[in-house]
C-alpha positions in Angstrom: 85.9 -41.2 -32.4 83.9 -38.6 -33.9 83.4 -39.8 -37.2 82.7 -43.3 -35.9 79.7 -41.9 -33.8 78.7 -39.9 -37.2 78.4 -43.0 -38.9 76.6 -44.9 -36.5 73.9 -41.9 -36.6 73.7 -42.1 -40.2 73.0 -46.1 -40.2 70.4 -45.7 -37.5 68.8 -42.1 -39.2 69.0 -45.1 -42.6 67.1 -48.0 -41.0 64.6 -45.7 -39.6 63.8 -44.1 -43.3 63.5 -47.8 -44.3 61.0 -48.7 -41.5 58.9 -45.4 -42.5 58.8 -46.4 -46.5 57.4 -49.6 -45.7 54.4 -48.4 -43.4 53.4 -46.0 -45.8 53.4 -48.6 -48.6 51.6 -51.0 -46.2 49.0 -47.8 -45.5 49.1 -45.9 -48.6 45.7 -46.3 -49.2 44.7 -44.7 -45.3 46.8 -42.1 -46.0 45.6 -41.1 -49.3 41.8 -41.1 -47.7 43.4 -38.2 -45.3 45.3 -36.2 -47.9 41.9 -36.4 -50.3 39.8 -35.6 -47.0 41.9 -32.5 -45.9 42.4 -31.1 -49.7 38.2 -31.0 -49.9 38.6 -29.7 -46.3 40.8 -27.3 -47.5 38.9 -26.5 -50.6 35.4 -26.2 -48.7 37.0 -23.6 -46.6 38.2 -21.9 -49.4 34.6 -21.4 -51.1 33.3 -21.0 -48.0 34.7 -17.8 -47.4 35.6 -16.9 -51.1 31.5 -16.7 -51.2 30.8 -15.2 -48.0 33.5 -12.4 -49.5 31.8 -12.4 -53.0 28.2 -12.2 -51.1 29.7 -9.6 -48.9 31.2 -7.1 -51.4 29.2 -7.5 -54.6 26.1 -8.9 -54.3 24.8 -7.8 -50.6 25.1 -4.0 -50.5 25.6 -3.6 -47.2 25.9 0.5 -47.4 22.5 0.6 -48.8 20.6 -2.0 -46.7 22.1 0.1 -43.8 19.9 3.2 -45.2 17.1 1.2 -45.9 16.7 -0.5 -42.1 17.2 2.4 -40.4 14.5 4.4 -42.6 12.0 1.6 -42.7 11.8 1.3 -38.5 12.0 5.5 -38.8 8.8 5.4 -41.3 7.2 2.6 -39.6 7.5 3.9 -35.9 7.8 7.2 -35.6 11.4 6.7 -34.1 15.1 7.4 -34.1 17.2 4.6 -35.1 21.1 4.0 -34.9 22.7 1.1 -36.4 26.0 0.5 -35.4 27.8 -2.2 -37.6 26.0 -3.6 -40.1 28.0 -7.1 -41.6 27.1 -9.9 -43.4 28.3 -13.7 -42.6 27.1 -17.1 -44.5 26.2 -19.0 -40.7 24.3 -16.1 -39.3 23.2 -13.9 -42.3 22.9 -10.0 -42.1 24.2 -9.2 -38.8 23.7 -6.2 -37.0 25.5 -5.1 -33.9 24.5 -2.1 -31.6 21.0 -1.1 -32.9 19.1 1.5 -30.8 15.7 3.0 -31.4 14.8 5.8 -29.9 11.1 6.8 -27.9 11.5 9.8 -29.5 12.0 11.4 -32.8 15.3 12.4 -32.4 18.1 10.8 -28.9 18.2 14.3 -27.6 16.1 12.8 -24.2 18.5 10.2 -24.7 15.3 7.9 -24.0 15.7 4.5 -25.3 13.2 2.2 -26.6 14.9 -0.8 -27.8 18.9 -1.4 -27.2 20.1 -4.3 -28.7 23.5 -5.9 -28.9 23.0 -7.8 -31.8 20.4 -8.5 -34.3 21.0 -11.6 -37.3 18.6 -11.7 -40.3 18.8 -15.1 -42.0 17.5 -15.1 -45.7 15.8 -17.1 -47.8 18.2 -16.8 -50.8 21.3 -15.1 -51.7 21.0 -15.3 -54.9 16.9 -14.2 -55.7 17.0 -10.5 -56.9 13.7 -10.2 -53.8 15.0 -12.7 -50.7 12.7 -13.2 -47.8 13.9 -13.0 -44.2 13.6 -16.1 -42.8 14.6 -16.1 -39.2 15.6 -12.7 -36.8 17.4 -13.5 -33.7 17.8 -10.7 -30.8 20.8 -11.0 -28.4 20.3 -9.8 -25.4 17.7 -6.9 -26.2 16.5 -4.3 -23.9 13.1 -3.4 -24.3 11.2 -0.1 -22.4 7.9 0.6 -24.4 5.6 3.1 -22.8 2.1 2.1 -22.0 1.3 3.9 -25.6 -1.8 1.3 -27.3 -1.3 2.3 -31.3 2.4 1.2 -30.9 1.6 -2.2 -29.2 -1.3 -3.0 -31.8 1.0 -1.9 -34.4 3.9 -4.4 -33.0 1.3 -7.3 -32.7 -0.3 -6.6 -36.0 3.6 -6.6 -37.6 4.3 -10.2 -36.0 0.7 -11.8 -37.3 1.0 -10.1 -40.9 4.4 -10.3 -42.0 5.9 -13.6 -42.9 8.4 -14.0 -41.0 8.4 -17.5 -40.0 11.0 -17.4 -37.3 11.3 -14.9 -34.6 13.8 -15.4 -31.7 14.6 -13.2 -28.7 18.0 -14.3 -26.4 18.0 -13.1 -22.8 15.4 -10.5 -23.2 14.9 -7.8 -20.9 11.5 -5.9 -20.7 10.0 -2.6 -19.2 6.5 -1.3 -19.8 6.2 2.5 -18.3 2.4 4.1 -17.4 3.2 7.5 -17.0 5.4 7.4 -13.4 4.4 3.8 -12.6 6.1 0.6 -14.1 3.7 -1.9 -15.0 6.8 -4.8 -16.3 9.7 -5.1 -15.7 11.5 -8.0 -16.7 14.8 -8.5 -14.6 15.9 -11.5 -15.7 16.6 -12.9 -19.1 13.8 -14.2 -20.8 14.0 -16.3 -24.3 11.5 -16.0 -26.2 10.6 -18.1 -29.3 8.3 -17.1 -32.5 7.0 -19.5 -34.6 4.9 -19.2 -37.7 3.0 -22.4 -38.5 -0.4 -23.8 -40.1 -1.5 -20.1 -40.1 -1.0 -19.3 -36.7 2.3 -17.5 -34.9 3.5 -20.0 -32.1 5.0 -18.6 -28.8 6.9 -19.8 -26.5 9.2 -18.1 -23.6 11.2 -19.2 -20.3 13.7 -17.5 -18.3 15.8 -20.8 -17.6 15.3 -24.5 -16.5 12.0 -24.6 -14.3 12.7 -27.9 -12.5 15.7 -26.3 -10.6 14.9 -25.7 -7.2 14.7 -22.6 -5.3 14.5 -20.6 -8.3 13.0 -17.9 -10.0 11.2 -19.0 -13.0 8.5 -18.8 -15.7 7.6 -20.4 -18.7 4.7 -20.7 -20.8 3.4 -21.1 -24.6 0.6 -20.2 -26.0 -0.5 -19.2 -29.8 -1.7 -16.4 -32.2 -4.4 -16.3 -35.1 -2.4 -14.8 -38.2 -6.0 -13.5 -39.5 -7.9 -12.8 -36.3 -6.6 -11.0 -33.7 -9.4 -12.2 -31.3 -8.1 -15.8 -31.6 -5.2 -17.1 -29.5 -3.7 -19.0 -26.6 -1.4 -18.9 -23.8 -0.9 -21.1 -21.0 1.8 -19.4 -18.6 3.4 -21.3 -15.3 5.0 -19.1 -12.4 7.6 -20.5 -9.9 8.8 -17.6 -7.2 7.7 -14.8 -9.1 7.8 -11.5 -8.0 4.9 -9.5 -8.8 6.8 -6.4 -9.3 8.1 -8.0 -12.5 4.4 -7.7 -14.0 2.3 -5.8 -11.5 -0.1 -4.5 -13.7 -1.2 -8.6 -14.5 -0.9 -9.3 -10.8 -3.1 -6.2 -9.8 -5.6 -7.4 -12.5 -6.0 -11.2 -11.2 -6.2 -10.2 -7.4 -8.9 -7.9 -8.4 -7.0 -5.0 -6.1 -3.4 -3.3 -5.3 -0.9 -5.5 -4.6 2.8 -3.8 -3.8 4.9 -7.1 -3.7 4.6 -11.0 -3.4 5.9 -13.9 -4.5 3.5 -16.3 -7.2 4.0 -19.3 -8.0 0.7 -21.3 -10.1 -0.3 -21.5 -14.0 -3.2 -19.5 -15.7 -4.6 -19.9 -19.1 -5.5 -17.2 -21.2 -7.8 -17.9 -24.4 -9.8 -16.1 -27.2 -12.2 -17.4 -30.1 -14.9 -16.5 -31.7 -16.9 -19.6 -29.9 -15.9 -19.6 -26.7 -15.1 -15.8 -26.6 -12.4 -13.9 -23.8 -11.5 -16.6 -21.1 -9.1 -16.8 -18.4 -8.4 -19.7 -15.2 -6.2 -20.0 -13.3 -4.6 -21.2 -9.7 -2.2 -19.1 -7.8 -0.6 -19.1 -4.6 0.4 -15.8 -3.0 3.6 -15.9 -0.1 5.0 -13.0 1.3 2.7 -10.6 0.1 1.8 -6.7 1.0 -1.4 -5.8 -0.3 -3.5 -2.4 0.5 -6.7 -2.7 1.8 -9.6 -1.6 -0.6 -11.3 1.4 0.9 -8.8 1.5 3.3 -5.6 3.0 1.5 -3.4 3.2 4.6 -3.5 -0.2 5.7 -1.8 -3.5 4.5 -1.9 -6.9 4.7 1.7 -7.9 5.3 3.6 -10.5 4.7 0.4 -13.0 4.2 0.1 -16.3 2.0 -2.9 -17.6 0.2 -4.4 -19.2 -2.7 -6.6 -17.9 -5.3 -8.5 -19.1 -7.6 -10.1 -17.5 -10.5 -11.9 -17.5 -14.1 -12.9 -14.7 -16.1 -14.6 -13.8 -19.2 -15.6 -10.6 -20.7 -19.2 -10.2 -18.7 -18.1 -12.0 -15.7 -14.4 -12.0 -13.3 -14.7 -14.4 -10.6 -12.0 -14.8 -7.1 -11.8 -17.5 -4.7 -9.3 -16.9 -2.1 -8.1 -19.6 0.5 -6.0 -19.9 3.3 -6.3 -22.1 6.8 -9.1 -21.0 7.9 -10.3 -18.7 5.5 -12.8 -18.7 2.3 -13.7 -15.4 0.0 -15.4 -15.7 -3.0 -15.9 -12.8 -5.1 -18.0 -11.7 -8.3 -18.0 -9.1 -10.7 -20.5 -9.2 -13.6 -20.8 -6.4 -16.3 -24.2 -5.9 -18.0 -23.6 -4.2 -21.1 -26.1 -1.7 -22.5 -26.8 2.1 -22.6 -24.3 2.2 -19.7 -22.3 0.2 -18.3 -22.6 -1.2 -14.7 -21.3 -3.9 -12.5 -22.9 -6.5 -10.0 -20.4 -7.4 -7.6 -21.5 -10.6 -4.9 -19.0 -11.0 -1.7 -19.5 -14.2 -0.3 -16.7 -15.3 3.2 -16.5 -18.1 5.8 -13.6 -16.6 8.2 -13.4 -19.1 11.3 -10.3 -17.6 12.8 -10.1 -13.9 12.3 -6.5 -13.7 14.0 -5.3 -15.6 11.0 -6.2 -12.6 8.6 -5.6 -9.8 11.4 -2.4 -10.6 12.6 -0.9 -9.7 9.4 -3.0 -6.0 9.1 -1.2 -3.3 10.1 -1.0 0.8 9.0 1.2 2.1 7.0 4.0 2.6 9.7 4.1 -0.6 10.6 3.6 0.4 14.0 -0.3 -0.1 14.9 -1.8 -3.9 14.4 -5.6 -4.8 15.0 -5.3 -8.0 17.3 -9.0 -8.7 16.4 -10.4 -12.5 17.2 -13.1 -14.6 16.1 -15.1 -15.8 13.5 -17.4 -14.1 10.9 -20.0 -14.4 8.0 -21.8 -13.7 5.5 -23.0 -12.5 2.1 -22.9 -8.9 0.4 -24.3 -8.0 -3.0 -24.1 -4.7 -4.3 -26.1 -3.6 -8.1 -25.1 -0.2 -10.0 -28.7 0.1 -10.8 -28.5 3.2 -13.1 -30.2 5.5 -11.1 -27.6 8.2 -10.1 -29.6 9.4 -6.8 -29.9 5.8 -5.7 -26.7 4.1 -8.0 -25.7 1.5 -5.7 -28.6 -1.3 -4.5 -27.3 -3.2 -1.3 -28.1 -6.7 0.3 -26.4 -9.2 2.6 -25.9 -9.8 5.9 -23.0 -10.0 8.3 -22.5 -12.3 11.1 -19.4 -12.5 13.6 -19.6 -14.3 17.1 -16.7 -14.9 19.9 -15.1 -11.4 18.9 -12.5 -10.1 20.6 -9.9 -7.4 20.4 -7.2 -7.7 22.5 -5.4 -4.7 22.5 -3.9 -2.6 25.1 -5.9 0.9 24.4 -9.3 -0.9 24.0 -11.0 -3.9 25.6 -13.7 -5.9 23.6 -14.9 -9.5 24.4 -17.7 -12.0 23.4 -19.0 -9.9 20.8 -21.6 -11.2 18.6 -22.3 -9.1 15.9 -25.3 -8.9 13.6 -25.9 -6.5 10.0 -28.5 -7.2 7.7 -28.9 -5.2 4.6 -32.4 -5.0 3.0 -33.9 -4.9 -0.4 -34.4 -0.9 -0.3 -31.3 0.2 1.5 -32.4 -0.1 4.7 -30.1 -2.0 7.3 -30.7 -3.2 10.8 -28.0 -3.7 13.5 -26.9 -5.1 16.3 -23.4 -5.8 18.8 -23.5 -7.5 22.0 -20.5 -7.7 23.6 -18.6 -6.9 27.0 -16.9 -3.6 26.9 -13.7 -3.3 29.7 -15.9 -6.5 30.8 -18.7 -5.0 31.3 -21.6 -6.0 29.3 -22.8 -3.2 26.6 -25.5 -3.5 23.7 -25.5 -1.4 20.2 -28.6 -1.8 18.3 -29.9 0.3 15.2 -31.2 0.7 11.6 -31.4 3.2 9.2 -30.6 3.8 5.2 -27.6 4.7 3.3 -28.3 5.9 -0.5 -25.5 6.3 -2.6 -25.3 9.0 -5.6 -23.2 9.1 -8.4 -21.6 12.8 -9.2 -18.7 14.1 -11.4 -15.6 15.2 -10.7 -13.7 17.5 -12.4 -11.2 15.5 -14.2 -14.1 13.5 -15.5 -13.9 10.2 -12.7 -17.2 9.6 -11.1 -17.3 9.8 -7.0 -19.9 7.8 -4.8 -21.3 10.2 -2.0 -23.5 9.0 0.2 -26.5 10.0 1.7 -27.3 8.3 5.4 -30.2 8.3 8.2 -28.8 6.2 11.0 -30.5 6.1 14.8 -28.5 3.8 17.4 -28.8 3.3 21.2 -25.7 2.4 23.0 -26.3 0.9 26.8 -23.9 -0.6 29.4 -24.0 -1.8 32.6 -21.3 0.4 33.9 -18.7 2.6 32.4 -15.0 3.5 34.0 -14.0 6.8 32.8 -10.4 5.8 33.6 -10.3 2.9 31.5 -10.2 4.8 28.1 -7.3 6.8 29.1 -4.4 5.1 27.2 -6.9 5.1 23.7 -6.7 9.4 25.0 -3.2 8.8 25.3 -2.4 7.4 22.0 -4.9 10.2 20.6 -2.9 12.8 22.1 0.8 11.4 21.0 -0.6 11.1 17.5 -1.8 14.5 17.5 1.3 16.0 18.9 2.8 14.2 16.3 0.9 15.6 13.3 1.0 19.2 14.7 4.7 18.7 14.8 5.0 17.5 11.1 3.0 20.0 10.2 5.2 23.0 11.7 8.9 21.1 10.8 7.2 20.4 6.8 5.1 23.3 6.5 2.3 21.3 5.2 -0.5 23.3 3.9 -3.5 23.8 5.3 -6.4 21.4 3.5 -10.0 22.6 3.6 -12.0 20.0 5.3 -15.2 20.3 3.5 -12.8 19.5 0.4 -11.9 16.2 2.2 -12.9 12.8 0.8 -14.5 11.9 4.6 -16.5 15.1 3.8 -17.2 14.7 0.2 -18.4 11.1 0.5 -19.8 10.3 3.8 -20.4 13.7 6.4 -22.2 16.0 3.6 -25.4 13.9 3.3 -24.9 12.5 7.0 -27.8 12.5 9.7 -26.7 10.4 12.3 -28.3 9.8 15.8 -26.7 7.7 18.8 -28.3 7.9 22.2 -25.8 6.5 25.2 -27.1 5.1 28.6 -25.0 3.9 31.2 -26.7 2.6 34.4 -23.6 3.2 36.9 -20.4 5.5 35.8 -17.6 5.3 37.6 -14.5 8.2 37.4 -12.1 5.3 38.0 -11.4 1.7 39.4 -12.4 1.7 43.5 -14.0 4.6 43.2 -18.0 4.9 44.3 -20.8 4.8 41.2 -21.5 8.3 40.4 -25.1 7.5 39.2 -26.9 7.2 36.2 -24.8 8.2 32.2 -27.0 9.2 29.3 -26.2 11.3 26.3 -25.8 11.8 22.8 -24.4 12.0 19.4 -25.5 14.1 16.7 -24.0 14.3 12.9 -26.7 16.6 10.7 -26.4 19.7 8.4 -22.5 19.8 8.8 -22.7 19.7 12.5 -21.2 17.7 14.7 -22.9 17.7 18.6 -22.1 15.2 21.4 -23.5 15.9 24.9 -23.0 13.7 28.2 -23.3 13.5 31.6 -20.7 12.1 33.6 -22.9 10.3 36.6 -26.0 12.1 38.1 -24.1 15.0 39.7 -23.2 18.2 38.0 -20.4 17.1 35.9 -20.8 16.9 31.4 -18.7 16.7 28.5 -19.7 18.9 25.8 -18.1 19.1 22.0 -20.2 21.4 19.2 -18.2 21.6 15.5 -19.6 23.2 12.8 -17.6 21.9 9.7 -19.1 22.3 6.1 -17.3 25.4 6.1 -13.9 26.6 5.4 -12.1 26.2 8.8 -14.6 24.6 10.9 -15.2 25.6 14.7 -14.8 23.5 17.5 -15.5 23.6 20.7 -15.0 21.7 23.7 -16.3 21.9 27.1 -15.5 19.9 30.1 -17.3 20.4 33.5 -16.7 18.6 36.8 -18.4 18.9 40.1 -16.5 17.0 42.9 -15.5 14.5 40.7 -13.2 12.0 42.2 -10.0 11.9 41.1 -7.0 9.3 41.5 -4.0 10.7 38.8 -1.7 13.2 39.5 -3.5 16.3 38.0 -0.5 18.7 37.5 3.3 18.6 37.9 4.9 21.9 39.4 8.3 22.1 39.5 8.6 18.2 39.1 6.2 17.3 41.6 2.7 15.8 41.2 0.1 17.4 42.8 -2.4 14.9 43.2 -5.9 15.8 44.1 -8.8 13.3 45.6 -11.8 15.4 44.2 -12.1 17.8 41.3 -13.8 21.2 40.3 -13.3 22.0 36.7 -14.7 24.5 34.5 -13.2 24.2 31.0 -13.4 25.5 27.4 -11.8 24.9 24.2 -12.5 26.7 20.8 -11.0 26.8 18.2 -11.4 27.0 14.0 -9.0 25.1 11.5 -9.4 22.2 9.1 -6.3 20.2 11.3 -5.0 20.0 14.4 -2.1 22.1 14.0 -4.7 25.1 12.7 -6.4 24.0 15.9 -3.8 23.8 17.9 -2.5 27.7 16.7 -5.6 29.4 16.7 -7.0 28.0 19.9 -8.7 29.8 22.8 -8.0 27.8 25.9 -9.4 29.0 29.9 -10.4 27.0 32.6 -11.0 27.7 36.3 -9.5 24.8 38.4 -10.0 23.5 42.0 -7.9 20.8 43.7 -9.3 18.8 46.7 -6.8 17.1 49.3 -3.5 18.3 47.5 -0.3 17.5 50.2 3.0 17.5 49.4 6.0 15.6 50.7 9.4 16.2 52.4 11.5 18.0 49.7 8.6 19.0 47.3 9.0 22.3 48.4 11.8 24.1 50.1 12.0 27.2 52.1 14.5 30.0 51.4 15.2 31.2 54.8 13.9 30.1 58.0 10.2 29.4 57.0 7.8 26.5 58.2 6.0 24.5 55.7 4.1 22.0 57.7 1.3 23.4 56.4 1.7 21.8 53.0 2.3 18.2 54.1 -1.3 18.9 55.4 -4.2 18.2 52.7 -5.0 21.6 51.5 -7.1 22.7 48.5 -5.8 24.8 45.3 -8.0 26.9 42.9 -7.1 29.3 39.9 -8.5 30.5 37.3 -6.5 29.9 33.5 -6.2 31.1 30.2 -4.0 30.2 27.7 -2.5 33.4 25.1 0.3 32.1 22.6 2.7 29.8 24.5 2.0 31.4 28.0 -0.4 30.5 30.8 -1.8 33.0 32.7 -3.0 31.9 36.3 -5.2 34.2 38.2 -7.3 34.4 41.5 -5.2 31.9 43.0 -6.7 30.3 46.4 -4.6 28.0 48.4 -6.9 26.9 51.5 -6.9 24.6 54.6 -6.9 24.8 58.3 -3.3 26.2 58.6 -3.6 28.3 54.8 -4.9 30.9 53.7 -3.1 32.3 50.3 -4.2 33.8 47.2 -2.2 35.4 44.6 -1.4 35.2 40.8 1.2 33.4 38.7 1.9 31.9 34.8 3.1 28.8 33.8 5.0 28.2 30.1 6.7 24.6 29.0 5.8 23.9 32.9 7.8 25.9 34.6 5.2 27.6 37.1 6.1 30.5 39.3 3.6 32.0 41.2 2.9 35.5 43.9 1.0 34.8 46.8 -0.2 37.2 49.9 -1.4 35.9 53.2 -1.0 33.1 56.0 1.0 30.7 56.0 0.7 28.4 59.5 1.1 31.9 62.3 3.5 33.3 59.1 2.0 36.4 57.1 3.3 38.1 54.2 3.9 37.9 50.7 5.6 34.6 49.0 6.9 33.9 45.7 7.6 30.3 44.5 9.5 29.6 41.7 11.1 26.7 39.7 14.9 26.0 40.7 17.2 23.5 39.9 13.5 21.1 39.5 12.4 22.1 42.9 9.8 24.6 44.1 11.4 27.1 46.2 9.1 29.6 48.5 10.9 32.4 49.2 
């Protein structure tokens, strides 16, 4: 059975061979094409790499090209360089793989200028005793050049003069340093593209497909002069940039400091000898944080706009819009002996909310919820002259101002500045103050010098006369207590900081406020207010007037509080050192409607006032203020009563006569952290007490001789368990 089966396989193994015979001499001609094709296949290979081998080992010398790169970028730069495999391939040329160069002479700081992963020189010839370099591509290079000028012109000058024709750079990264401050800072790939034609070095970069939506991207192109270095052009396109990636460029086309936003526009940036430096451009600004110029703790957060702008080397002009909003700015340079700038400001605001609501400190915390519109035109000359260097004209116009915030009350303001040909300005505010109508009007001069300071940067102090006359119908003392309120947290605050950080102490006629505005400062504003009032309800206490006096480094305000006996009084003299201050409050019956004091937590609440008090003090803060001050008063309290369980007797004692009005007098003074309270008076029909007694963090306790209802005798009271116990 086996050997039939055998057979059978043999037959059928036969016929098959038969059937294969005849196909191939029915296709002998196909398959000869294929066995010719794969033998010059196979031979092509075979040269292929039998000349990339012969190239390789005897007529490339790989061990000194090695030596001869890494001394050339050492000559040429100044640098350290390590190479670390240098090969050699037919496709992609001279290949080399790891190549770092360092910032320094030597990698001791381990601080790397260029880090590359792999670096392909493709040559002109293979065989030509002098081949030319025809391409370089860079994979994935990392680039950090400091903001050093001789190495970029050197870089630039390199790319324009050599001919190389081809330059390529594969998911580049980039970071240019300025001392502690990064100026780029490339975080995405870029590719950038180098080409040398018709005598000029073509560029062209992107960091990926710009029509995708919702993306990061730029791309732009743009051209240099191989023999002029003043002639080129580059025409750049931004879609959801960040600034941070190039803040120094997006500081120079906002004109000021911006910390972060998001850009997306094109610009054009062009140079020839006809036409000379030009840039335009159109941008749009979202999410941005910008500090205020002249006003370094502030920022505009979170704000979107659109700027416009075209400069040239004598002239940078800005035009910024948003929805109700138009700024136009320009800067001109006039070139000569000395350089010096005109600068015209030119804004239509219609709805200052729009700009405001997005203002806020540093913090984050404070806003300015300012309403309104406002106009006008500033322009401002460097004329030369360093007594007078600054030559100011414009005027300002805002009406329907408001500021609705909860520490001050401003409405209907119209507000008028004119600035005149020789300094001089004029000005005037009507508006309604805690709704009450209230006038500022004024004029005076403001020269500004030009001095030196010691590091060589110039500094613009100025030199003011001002006069101003403040009226208002009526004034309510009580309604500028929560702008007192936030005064006194902030400077709690700052004393605080001061003692936790041991901040130094900073003399204040060293300031900036000092330096550029109070030295040269004479400063007049007169106040008149037809009706004060202590508080809401309470009855007109007459007739207000005062003043405000800033001259000679002194610092004087003076005013009554109604027609009674009653004045505030603060006298600093501070172009010194540690200025002095002093401050003097006195009140004569002056109605009252807040709890004045809390003893042993109880408010003891007068309905009338007598007040005697003084403050001095010398330091350049408020915590110097604060440690060195000299505080007394002497106090009296009108219509104090207290209520069941303000004060409890220890023993069998009646106190009926303190849930009668009574009055309370002593006199205080402050020594380190301890009050001192003496000639203590408690009076009324049914008292008759005096004594002594201190007071520190609040807790009063007090010693007091005399009658109390038919009771004589001596009485302590004392904080316990936060009630006052008499004893």
């Amino acid at each position: 059975m086996e050997r039939i089966l055998s057979t059978q396989r043999f037959l059928q193994w036969k016929q098959n061979l038969r059937i294969l015979l005849n196909r191939i001499r029915e296709n002998k001609r196909v398959l000869f094409s294929f066995l010719a094709l794969g033998f010059v296949f196979f031979l092509f290979v075979l040269c292929y790499y039998g000349l990339e081998f012969y190239l390789r080992n005897y007529r490339i010398p790989l061990v000194k090209l090695r030596k001869v790169v890494a001394s050339t970028i050492n000559q040429e730069l100044g640098k350290a360089v390590d190479i670390g495999v240098l090969d050699f391939s037919l496709r992609e040329g001279l290949i080399i793989e790891d190549l770092v160069v360092s910032n320094e002479e030597d990698f001791s700081f381990n601080d790397h200028m260029l880090k590359v992963k792999k670096v392909t020189f493709r040559l002109s010839s293979y065989f030509k005793d002098s081949p030319t370099v025809e391409r370089i591509d860079f994979y994935s290079p990392q680039l950090v050049l400091n903001d050093d000028r001789g190495l970029r012109d050197r870089l630039i000058s390199y790319a324009q003069t050599s001919k190389l024709k081809d330059i390529r750079f594969h998911d580049a990264k980039l970071t240019v340093k300025q001392a502690d401050t990064t100026l780029v800072d490339w975080k995405e790939g870029w590719d950038i593209d180098l080409v040398r034609k018709n005598k000029r070095l073509f560029l062209k970069y992107n960091n990926g497909w710009f029509w995708v939506p919702n993306t990061t991207r730029v791309k732009g192109e743009g051209y240099f002069s191989e023999s002029n270095l003043d002639d080129f052009q580059f025409e750049f396109f931004w879609k959801n940039f960040p600034s941070e990636e190039a803040i120094l460029l997006t500081n120079f086309l906002f004109g000021s400091q911006v910390q972060s936003a998001v850009l997306t526009g094109e610009g054009k940036i062009s140079s020839s000898p006809n036409t000379g430096f030009v840039i335009d451009g159109d941008l749009e600004f979202e999410n941005s944080f910008i500090i205020l110029p002249f006003f370094e703790n502030y920022l505009l957060e979170g704000f979107r706009f659109r700027e416009k702008f075209h400069f040239t080397k004598e002239l940078e002009e800005r035009e910024f819009f948003g929805n109700e909003f138009q700024i136009k700015s320009q800067v001109a340079t006039v070139f000569g002996k000395e350089t010096l700038l005109h600068r015209k400001l030119e804004f239509q605001i219609t709805e200052l909310e729009d700009i405001f609501e997005h203002i806020t400190d540093i913090s984050g915390l404070f806003r300015f919820p300012l309403f309104g519109e406002l106009h006008g035109n500033l322009e401002v000359k460097e004329t030369g002259d360093k007594n007078k260097w600054f030559s100011i004209t414009g005027e300002v116009k805002g009406s329907e101002l408001k500021l609705a915030s909860s520490l001050f009350a401003l409405e209907n303001g119209k507000l008028y500045l004119q600035w005149k040909p020789n300094n001089e300005w004029e000005l005037s505010i009507d508006s309604e103050t805690f709704g009450k109508p209230s006038h500022l009007i004024g004029a005076g001069s403001a020269d500004f010098s030009r001095s030196k300071k010691t590091d060589g940067t110039f500094y613009y102090p100025m030199s003011s006369k001002t006069k101003l006359k403040f009226q208002s119908t009526e004034l309510t003392a009580n309604d500028w207590k929560p702008l007192y309120e936030d005064w006194k947290k902030d400077t709690m605050e700052e004393i605080r900081e001061r003692q936790e950080k041991l901040i130094p102490e900073e003399y204040f006629y060293q300031t900036k406020l000092y330096k550029y505005f109070l030295e040269s400062m004479n400063f007049d504003l007169s106040i008149h207010i037809t009706n004060f009032f202590a508080y809401q309800g309470s009855k007109s206490l007459g007739e207000s007037k005062g003043n405000l006096v800033v001259k000679d480094g002194r610092f004087s305000l003076n005013l009554g509080l109604g027609n009674v006996d009653s004045k505030l009084s603060v006298v600093s003299y501070f172009a010194s050192k540690t200025p002095n201050f002093s401050f003097n409050l006195n009140l004569k019956e002056y109605p009252w409607s807040d709890p004045w004091m809390n003893v042993c937590g109880t408010e003891w609440k007068p309905n009338q006032v007598n007040l005697d008090y003084s403050f001095n003090s010398i330091g350049s803060d408020y915590y110097m203020l604060h440690k060195d001050a000299r505080t007394s008063y002497s106090l009296k309290l009108f219509g104090v009563n207290l209520k069941d369980g303000d004060l409890i007797s220890k023993g069998n004692m009646e106190l009926l006569a303190f849930k009668k009005p009574f009055d309370i007098e002593f006199t205080l003074n402050r020594y380190s952290d301890m009050d001192y309270l003496s000639d203590v008076v408690l009076s009324s029909e049914q008292l008759d007490l005096k004594g002594y007694g201190n007071n520190k963090n609040g807790n009063y306790q007090m010693t007091l001789y005399g009658l109390i209802g038919e009771t004589r005798g001596s009485f302590a009271v004392s904080e316990e368990e936060n009630k006052c116990l008499i004893k």
